[in-house]
C-alpha positions as CSV (number, residue, x, y, z in Angstrom):
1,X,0.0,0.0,0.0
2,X,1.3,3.7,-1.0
3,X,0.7,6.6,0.7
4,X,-2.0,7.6,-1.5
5,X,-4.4,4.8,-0.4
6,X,-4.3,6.3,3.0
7,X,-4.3,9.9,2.3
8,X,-5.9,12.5,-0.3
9,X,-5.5,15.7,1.8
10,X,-2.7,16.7,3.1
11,X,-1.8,20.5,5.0
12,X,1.2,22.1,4.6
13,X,1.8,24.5,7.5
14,X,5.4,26.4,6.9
15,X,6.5,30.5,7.2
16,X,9.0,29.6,4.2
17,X,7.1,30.4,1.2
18,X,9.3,28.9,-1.2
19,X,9.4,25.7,0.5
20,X,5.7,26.0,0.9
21,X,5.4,26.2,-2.6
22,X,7.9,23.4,-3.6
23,X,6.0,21.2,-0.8
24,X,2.3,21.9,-3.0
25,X,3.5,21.0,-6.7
26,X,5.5,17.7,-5.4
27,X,2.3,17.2,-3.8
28,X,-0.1,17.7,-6.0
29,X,1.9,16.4,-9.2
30,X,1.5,13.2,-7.1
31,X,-2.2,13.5,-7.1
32,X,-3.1,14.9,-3.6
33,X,-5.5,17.6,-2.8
34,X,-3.3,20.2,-0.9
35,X,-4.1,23.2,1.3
36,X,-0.8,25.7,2.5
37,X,-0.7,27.8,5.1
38,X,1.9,30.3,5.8
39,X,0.9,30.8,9.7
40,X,-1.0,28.7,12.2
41,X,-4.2,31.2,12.6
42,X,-4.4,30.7,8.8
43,X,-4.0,26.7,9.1
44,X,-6.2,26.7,12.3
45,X,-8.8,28.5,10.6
46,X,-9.0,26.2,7.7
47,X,-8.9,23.1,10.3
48,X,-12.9,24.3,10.6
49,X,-13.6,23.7,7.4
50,X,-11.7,21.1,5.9
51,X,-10.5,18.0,8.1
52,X,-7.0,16.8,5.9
53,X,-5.6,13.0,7.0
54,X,-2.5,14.4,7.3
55,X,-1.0,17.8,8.3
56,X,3.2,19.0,7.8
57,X,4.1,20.7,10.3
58,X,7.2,23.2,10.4
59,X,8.2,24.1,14.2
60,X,9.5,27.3,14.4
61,X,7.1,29.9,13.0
62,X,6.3,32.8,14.3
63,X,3.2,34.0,17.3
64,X,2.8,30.3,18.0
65,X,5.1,27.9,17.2
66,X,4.2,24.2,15.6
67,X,4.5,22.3,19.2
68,X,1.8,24.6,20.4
69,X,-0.1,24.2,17.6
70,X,0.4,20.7,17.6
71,X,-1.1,20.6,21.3
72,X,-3.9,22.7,20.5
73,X,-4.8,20.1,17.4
74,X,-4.7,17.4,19.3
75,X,-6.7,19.3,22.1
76,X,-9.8,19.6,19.8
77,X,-12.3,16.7,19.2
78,X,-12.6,17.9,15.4
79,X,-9.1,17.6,14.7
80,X,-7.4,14.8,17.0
81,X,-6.0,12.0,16.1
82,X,-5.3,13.6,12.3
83,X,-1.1,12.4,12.1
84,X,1.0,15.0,12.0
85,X,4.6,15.5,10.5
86,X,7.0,17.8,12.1
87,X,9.7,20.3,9.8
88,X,12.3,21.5,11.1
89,X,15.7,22.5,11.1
90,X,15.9,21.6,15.2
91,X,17.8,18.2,16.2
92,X,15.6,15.7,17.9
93,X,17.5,16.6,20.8
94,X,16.2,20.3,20.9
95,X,12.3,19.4,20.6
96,X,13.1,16.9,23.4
97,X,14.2,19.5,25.5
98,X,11.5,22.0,24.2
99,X,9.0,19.4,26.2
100,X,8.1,17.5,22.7
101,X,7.3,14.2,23.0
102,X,8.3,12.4,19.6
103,X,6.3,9.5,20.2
104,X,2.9,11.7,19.7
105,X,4.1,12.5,16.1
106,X,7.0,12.1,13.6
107,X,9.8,14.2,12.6
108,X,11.0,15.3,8.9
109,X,15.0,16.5,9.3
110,X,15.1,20.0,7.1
111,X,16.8,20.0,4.7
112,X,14.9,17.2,2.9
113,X,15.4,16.3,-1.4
114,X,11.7,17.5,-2.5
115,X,12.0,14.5,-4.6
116,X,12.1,12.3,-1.7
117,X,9.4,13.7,0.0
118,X,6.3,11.4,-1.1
119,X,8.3,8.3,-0.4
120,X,9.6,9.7,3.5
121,X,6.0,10.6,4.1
122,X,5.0,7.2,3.2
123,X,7.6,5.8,6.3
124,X,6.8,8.6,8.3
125,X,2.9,8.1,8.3
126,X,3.1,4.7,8.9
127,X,5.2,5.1,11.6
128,X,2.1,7.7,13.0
129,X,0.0,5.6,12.4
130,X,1.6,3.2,15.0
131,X,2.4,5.7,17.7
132,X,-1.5,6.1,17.6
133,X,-2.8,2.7,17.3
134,X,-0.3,2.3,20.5
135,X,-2.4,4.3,22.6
């Protein structure tokens, strides 16, 4: 099974417009539907009208960053449980000691190969997928 049996939606949630961009047409040249946001009001305001299956995440962004987005995601009965895929420049080691816990959702290394992207996303979901079936 690919990716694209499991999802069709996917949001994009990054302050870098280029990569925002390259993110959508790898995306969509793959066949998924895709909604971008530049900001997390933006992204949390289309959460209310469109549920995605899977939402990627950068971390650092400015007014709230994507851990505290992340927590208020997975704080609302409309939008828990969607997996989520974190971006970010940060080692592991700093979102540790930020108070993340990466067992609650998975991690994309930045710089990633926009090339590589569908097939990582396939590992990481599946991977997601697990950390929530565990609970």
């Amino acid at each position: 099974m690919s990716l694209k049996d499991h999802i069709s939606h996917v949001l994009v949630v990054d302050d870098d417009e280029f990569l925002l961009s390259a993110i959508r047409k790898k995306l969509e040249l793959g066949g998924y539907k895709v909604t971008t946001s530049s900001n997390v009001h933006d992204a949390h305001f289309k959460l209310t009208f469109s549920k995605p299956d899977l939402i990627l995440l950068d971390v650092i962004m400015p007014e709230m960053n994507g851990l505290e987005f992340m927590a208020l995601i997975n704080s609302q009965i409309g939008t828990l449980g969607i997996p989520i895929i974190l971006m970010s420049y940060l080692p592991e080691k700093e979102l540790h000691e930020m108070g993340y816990d990466l067992g609650s959702a998975q991690y994309l290394a930045k710089p990633f190969k926009i090339n590589y992207l569908t097939s990582r996303l396939e590992k990481l979901y599946q991977k997601s997928l697990t950390s929530i079936s565990s609970f």
